[in-house]
Structure formats: C-alpha cells, structure tokens
C-alpha positions in Angstrom: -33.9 219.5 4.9 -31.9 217.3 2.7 -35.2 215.2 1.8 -37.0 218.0 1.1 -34.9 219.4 -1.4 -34.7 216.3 -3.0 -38.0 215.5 -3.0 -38.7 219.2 -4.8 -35.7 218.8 -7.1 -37.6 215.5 -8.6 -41.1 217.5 -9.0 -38.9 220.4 -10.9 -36.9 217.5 -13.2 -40.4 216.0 -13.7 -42.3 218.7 -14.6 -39.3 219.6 -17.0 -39.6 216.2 -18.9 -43.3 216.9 -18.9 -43.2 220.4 -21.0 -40.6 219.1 -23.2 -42.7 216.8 -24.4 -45.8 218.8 -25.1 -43.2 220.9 -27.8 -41.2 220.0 -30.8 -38.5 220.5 -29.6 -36.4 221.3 -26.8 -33.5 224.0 -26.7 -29.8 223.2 -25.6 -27.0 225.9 -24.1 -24.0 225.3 -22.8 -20.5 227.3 -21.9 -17.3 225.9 -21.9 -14.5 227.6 -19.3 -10.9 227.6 -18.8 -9.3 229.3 -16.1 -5.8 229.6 -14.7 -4.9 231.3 -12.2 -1.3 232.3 -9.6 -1.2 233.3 -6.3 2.0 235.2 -6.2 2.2 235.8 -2.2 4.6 238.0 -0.4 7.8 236.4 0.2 8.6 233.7 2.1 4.7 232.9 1.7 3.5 229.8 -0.3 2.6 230.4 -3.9 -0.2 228.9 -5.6 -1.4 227.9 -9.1 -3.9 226.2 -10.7 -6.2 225.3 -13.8 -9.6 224.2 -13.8 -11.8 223.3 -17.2 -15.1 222.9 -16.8 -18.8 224.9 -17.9 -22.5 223.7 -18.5 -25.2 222.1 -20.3 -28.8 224.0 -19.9 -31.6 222.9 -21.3 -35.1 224.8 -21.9 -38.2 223.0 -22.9 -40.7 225.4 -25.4 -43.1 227.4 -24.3 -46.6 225.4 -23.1 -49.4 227.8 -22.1 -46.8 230.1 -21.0 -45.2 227.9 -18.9 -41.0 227.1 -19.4 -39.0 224.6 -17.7 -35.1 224.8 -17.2 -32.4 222.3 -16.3 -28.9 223.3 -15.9 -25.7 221.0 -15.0 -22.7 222.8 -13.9 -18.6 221.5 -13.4 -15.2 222.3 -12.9 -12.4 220.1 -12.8 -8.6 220.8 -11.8 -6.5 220.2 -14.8 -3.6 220.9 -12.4 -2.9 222.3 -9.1 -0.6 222.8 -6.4 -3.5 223.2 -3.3 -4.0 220.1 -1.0 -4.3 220.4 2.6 -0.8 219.8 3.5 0.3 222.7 1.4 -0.3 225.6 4.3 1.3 228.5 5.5 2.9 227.7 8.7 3.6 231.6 9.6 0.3 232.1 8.8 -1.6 229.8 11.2 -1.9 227.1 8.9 -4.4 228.5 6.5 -4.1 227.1 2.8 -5.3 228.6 -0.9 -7.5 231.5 -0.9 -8.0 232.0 -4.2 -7.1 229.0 -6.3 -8.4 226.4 -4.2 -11.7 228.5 -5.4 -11.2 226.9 -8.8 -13.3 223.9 -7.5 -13.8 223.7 -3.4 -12.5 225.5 -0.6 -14.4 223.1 1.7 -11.8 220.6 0.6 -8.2 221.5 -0.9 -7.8 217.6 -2.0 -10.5 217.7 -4.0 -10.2 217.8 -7.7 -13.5 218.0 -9.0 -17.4 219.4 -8.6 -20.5 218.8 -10.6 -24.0 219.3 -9.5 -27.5 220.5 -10.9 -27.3 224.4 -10.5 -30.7 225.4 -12.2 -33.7 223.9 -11.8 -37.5 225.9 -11.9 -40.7 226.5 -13.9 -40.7 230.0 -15.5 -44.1 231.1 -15.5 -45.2 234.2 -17.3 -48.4 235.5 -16.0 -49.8 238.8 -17.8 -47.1 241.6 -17.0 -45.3 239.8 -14.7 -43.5 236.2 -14.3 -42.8 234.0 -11.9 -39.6 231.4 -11.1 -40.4 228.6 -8.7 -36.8 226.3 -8.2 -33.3 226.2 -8.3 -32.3 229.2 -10.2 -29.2 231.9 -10.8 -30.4 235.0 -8.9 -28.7 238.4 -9.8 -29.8 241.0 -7.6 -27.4 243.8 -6.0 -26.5 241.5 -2.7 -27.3 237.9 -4.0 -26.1 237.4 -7.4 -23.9 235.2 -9.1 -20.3 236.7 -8.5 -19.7 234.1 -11.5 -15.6 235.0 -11.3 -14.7 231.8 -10.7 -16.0 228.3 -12.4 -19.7 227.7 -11.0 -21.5 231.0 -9.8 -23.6 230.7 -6.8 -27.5 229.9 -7.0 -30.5 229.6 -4.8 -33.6 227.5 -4.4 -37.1 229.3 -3.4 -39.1 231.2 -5.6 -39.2 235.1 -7.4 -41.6 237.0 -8.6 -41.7 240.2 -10.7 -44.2 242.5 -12.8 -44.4 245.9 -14.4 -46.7 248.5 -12.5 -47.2 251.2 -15.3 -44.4 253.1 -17.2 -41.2 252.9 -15.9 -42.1 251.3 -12.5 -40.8 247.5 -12.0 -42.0 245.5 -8.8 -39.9 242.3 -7.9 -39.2 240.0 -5.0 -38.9 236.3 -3.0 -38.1 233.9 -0.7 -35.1 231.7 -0.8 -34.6 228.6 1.6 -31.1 227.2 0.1 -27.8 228.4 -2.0 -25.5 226.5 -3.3 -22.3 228.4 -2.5 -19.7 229.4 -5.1 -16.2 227.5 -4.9 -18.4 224.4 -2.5 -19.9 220.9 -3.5 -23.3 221.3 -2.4 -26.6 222.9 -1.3 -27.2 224.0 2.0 -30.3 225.9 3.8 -30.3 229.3 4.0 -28.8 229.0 8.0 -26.4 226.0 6.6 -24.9 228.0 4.1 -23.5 230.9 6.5 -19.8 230.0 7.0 -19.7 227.4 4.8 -16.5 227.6 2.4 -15.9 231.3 3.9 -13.6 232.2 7.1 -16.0 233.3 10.0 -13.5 236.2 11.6 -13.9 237.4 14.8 -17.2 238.7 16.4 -17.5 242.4 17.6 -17.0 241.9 21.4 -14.6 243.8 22.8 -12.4 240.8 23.5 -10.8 239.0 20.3 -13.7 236.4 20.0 -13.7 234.1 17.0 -16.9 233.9 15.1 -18.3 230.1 15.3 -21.6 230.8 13.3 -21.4 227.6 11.1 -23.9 225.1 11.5 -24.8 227.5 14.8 -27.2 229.7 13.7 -31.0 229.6 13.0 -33.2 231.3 10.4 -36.5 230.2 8.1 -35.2 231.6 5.1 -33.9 235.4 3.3 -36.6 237.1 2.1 -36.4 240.4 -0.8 -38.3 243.2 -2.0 -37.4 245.1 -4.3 -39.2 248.6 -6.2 -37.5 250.7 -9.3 -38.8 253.5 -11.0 -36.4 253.9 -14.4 -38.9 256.2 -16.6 -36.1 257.1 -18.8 -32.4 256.6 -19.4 -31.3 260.1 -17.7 -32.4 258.3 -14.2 -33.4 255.4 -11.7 -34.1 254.9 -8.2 -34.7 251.8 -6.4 -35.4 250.6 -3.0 -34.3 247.2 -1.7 -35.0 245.2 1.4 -33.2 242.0 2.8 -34.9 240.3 5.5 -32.7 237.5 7.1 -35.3 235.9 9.3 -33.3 235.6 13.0 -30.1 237.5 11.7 -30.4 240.9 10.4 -32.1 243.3 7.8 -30.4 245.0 5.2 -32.1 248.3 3.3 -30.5 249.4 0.6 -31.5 252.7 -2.0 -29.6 253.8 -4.7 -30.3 256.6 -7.3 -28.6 257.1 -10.6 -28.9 260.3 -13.0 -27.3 260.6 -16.7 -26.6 264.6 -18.2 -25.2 265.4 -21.5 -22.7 267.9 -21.8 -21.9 268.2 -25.4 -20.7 265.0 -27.3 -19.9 263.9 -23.3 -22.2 261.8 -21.0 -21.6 262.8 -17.4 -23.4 259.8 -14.9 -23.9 260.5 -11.0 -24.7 258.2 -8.4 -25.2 257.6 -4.5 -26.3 254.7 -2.3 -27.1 254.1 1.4 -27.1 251.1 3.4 -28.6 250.5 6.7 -28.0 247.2 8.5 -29.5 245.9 11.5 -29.6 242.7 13.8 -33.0 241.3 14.4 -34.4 238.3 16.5 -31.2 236.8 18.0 -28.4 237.4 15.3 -28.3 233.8 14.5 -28.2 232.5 17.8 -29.0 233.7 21.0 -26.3 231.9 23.4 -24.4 234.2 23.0 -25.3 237.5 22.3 -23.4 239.1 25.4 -21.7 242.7 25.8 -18.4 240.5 25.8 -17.3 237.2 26.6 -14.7 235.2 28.8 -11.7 234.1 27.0 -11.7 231.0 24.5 -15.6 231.1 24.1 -16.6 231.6 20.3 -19.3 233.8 18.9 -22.0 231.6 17.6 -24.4 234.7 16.1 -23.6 236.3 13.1 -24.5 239.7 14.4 -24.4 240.6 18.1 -27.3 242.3 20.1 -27.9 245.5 18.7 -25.2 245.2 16.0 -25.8 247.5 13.4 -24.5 249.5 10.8 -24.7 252.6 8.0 -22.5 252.6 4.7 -23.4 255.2 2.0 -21.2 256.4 -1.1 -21.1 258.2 -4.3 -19.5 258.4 -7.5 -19.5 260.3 -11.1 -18.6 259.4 -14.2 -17.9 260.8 -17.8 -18.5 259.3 -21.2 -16.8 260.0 -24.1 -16.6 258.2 -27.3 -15.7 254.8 -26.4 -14.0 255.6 -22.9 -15.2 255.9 -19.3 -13.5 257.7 -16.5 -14.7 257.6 -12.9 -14.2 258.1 -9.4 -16.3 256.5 -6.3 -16.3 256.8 -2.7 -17.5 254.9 0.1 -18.0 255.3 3.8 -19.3 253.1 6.8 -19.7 254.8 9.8 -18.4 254.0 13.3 -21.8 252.8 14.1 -20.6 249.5 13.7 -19.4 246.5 10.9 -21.0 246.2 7.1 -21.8 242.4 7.4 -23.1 240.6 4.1 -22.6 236.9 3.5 -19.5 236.2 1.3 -21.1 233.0 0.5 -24.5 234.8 -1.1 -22.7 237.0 -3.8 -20.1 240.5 -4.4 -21.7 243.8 -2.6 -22.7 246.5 -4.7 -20.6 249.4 -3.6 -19.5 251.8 -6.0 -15.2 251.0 -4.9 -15.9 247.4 -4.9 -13.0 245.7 -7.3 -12.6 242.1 -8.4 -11.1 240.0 -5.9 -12.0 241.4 -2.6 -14.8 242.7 -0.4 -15.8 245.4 2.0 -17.8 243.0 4.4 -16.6 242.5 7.6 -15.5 246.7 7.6 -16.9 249.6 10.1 -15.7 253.1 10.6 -13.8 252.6 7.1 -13.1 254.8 4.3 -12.4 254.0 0.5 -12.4 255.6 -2.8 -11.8 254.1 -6.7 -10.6 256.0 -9.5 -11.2 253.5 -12.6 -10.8 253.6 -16.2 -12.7 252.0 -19.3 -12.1 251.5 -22.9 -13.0 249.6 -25.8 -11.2 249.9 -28.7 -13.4 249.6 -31.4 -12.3 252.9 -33.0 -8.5 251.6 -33.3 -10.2 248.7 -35.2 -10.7 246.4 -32.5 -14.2 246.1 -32.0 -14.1 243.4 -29.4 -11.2 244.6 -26.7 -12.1 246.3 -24.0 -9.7 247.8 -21.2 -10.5 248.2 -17.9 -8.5 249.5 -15.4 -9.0 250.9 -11.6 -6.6 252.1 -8.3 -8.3 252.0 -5.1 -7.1 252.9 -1.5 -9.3 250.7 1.4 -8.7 252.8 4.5 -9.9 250.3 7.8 -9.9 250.3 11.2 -6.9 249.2 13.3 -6.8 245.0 12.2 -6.7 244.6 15.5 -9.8 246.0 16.5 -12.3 243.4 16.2 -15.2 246.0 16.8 -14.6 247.8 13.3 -12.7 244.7 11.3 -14.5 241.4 11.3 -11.0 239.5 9.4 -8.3 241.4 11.1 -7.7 243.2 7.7 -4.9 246.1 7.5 -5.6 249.3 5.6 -4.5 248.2 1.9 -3.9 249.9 -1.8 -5.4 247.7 -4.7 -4.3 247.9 -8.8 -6.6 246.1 -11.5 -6.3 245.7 -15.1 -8.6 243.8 -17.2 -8.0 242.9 -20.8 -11.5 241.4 -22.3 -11.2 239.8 -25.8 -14.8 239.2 -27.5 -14.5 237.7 -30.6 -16.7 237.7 -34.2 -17.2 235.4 -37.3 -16.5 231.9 -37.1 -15.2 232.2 -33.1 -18.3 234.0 -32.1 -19.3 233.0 -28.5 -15.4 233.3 -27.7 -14.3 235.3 -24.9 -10.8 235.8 -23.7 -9.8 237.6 -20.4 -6.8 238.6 -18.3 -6.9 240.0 -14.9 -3.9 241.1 -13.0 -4.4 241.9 -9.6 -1.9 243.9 -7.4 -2.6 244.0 -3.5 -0.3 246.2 -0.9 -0.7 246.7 2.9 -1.0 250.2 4.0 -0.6 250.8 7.9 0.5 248.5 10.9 0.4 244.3 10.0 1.9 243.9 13.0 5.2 242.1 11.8 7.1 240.7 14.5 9.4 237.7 14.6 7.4 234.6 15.4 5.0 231.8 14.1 1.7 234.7 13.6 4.0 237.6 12.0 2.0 236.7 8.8 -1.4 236.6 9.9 -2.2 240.2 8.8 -0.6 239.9 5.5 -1.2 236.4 3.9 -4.6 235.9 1.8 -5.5 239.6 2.6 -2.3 242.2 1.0 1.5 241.5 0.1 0.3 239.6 -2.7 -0.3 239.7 -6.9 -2.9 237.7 -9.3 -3.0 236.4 -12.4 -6.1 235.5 -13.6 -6.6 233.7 -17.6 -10.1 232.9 -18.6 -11.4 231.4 -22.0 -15.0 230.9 -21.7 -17.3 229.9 -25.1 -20.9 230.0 -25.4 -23.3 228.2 -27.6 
C-alpha cells in the first residue's frame, strides 16, 4: 500500500512540474496559523495547554488545455506544551490530552512536530463538469475537512462532478487513503479506522472493547451524491456512503427559505439510515455476544444498524440569526461515522464534540448569530449556541459506543475578519463549556473519572490567528 501511494504521489508531483512549465507562471498560496489552546478539566483532573504555529504553502500551475495541477505542504509545530505521555490521568485509566495533544499528534503525545504533503491531484475540467484525480481536501457532509485544529484531514482517490441542466448538480468518488487530522501520516481507507481516535466499546451486550484498528478490511469508501437547488427558496439532496465490508450510510436533507416581511424564515430536515454490510470490518467476530476479555475487531456488528433524523428553523433579520435544531436516533441501534474522516452534519452538532458513537439519543440546539457590521464593525461576528445531548445510560454499551453521560454544552465564538492593509487576517476565540447531566457513576476508586474526563466536567479556550495570502 505504502509503495503504491508513493509510487502515485511521484506521477502527481511530476505531472505538476510538467504543467508548470508549459505556463508563465505558476501561482503561490499559503496560510499562516496560530493556535492556543487550555484544557480546563474538572477538578482534581490534569489541565492541559498548548500552542502550535504552523500553515501551508500551495502551489497551482496555469491552466494547460484545461488541465491544473496542485501541490500543497502542510505543518504545525508545538511552540509549547504541557502533553507527553507521562502526563495522564491516573483516575481516569491513564488516558492523556484530548484536545491539545490535537495541536500536532494524538498518535504520539511526545511529539512536537508534523509536516507532510496534504494536496496533491490534476484538476481536470471537462465540458460541464471536472474531475480531481490525487491527494486532495474533500468537503462533503460526512468527509470534509473539520479544519478546527492545525492540518484538516484529506484523502487520496479521485471525484468527479458535472451540471445536469438547471439547478441539478451530479457528483461523486472513490477514495483509497486519508490522512487523518491531529496524525503524521496516510493510511488506507481500512488503516485509517482507529487511528488517532479511541475505539469504545462494541454493541454486544457484554462490555466488549472495540479492537478495529489495523483489524478490519475494506477496498475503499465510495460516494454519490445528487442536488437539485433551482433557486435560493430551496434544495434537496441525496447522499450515499458505501464502505466496502463495513457499512452504508444514506443520507437526504431538504432545505426551504420564506420571506416574511424584512425577515427570512429557513426550515430544514434530514434523515440518516445506517447499515452494516459484508462483515462489518471483520468477520471473527461478529457474534450475538462474546466471552469476557475478547475485543470487538468489526466496526459494526452483524446486523448493526441505525436511523437518525432531525429538524430545525431559523429566522433572519438584519444582520442576526436565531435558531433552534433537534435531533433524534432511534433505538434501532448506534449512529457510527468515522471520527477520523470529518464532523457529522447534524443540525445540534457544535464545535468540539460529536454525536457518533450515540443510539436511542435525543438533542436539541438553540444558537445565535450576529455580525456587527451595523454597529460599525463590519468584520465581527458573534456566534453563540446552548445545547442539551440527552444519551443512553453510559453504561449501556448497546446505545453509547464511548460510555458518554447525558451532558449540557455552552459555545461562544468571537470571529475577527480584518480589511486594508491586514486583509487575509482572521482572529477567533472559542470558549467551550461542557457539564455532565445524569449518572457518571462517581464512586471512590481508581475509575471514578472515567465517565467524566475528556467527555463533560470540563471548559476550553480556544485562540486562533490564521492569515492568508
């Protein structure tokens, strides 16, 4: 696998050189980023800090016969840090840094630095349509980005996408590779599972820990995706996520816009439908339950599957937002989505955590945004959102993949864009405010902390400064 990425990296790098040279002149990006962020855990729990500087250099050949290449180099580096892997929590089990160790690598607390080549492909445009063939940054509602730390997550394979007639948009691919957020390296699509994420427990009825990395086996995620958007009142789209061996995920969302005097009122609902196919990553396994001690080494279990749907509406006014969402999955069984492949589009999803991992759940986000430009501050914006994540018992493996209690979430965001001569500068500040809400099962002993460390009990600080040019 390794020699075969290689081998195609060197074609893409080559090709590259070969465009640029039929042009002028080649065209430079880059983005510099600073980050720093605190863990602020729930006492006696070990605090953590951190800040990483780091950003690109991207590089686009001209046009040839339609034809562009792309090469992008990506870095962070730790300015300072207190993570290492002898800074745990013992009353936790020994885990380390959730969130700053994501500043560079949470395959390695030691480490102080990444680099790597995160895009690499041909853009081809072809008619009404165009085509990406490489290493590549991917945003689609499952696999994206989720750029909120110092190198977003990217993937290798190829996509394709074209126009069918007003308002209708086609688009799809295959991907064979991603290199993970917060890790140092690419890894096959059945590599990747795991890797830099915790693997939780399986859904047997006995408290099995998942052991997926490195276990399972699949040829590669394939994508399809169709929109019809005729105008801006409305959209509807279709998506489907095949995970050769593991599962399929089919999601549909539809979104509708009304005026109601000077106000905009938006609506929205989704629906996600989840099943295991082939043998969930590995086949070993795949039992009604299992003896004690033996790990999980599928992703899903036979049969696993899963429905999540939700809703929200919105108003506009002016230069403020107001909204409220909902979500649901049923008691069919656990939402599962990679971590490692991107943030899930559901409408209460807030920075800094995830609904993966959740069945038989209930959550609901009010949120509130607002840019100030009619105060005479063009470039700040306010957002703002309270959230209540209702789960299943943490205990009960079936419904709660990472033994997470129910748990109230606060977020403000204060985004700084500016103009003239600092143009490209962006300044954020994200505070994040977690609480546990139901039983953590506290008791006096080493594991009283397991249900509360990394997951509630805790506040963030987050200070970005990212420039573009």
């Amino acid at each position: 696998m390794k020699a075969r990425a290689a081998a195609g990296m060197f074609l893409v790098i080559a090709a590259v050189e070969i465009l640029g040279a039929e042009g002028n002149a080649g065209g430079v990006e880059g983005q510099l980023r600073v980050y720093s962020m605190t863990e602020d855990n729930h006492d006696p729990l070990v605090d953590y800090r951190g800040t990483a500087v780091g950003g690109k250099i991207l590089y686009r050949t001209p046009d040839w016969n339609n034809v562009q290449g792309v090469v992008g180099v990506y870095t962070t580096h730790f300015l300072h840090d207190n993570v290492s892997a002898s800074r745990v929590e013992p009353l936790a089990s020994g885990r380390g840094s959730r969130y700053v160790a994501g500043l560079v690598d949470t395959t390695d607390l030691d480490a102080n630095n990444v680099t790597g080549i995160g895009e690499g492909y041909l853009h081809c445009r072809i008619e009404e349509g165009e085509l990406m063939i490489g290493r590549m940054k991917l945003d689609t509602p499952f696999i994206n980005p989720q750029d909120g730390r110092m190198i977003p997550t990217f993937v290798q394979g190829a996509w394709a996408k074209r126009t069918l007639g007003e308002g209708w948009l086609m688009q799809g691919g295959y991907i064979n590779a991603f290199w993970n957020r917060n890790t140092p390296q690419w890894k096959s699509v059945e590599d990747s599972l795991g890797y830099g994420y915790e693997m939780g427990n399986s859904s047997l009825e006995s408290a099995v820990r998942g052991d997926y990395k490195g276990n399972t086996s699949s040829n590669g995620v394939f994508i399809g995706n169709l929109r019809y958007h005729p105008s801006a009142e409305w959209r509807f789209e279709v998506w489907d996520y095949y995970v050769e061996n593991i599962f399929n995920l089919g999601y549909a969302e539809m979104l509708a816009a009304h005026p109601i005097g000077d106000a905009r009122l938006l609506m929205g609902g989704q629906i996600i439908h989840q099943y295991e196919v082939g043998e969930g990553g590995n086949g070993e396994d795949n039992l009604p339950d299992a003896t004690d001690g033996q790990k999980a080494k599928s992703y899903l279990q036979k049969g696993e599957k899963s429905t999540t749907y939700g809703a929200k509406i919105a108003m506009e006014y002016d230069d403020s937002r107001v909204a409220l969402a909902y979500n649901r999955t049923t008691d069919q069984g656990r939402f599962l989505f990679p971590r490692e492949w991107g943030k899930e589009p559901l409408y209460t999803f807030q920075k800094r955590d995830r609904s993966d991992g959740s069945g038989d759940c209930d959550a609901w986000l009010v949120s509130l945004e607002h840019n100030f430009k009619r105060q005479g501050l063009a470039g700040f914006t306010l957002m703002a959102g309270y959230g209540e994540y209702r789960k299943s018992d943490p205990k009960e493996w079936r419904y709660n993949k990472y033994g997470t209690p129910s748990y109230a979430q606060w977020n403000i965001d204060l985004l700084y864009r500016f103009s003239g001569p600092l143009k490209g500068l962006r300044a954020e500040y994200l505070a994040v405010r977690k609480v546990a809400r139901g039983e953590t099962y506290q008791v006096q002993g080493p594991a009283e902390y397991n249900f509360i460390f990394r997951k509630n009990g805790m506040t963030l600080h987050n200070f970005m400064l990212n420039y573009d040019f």
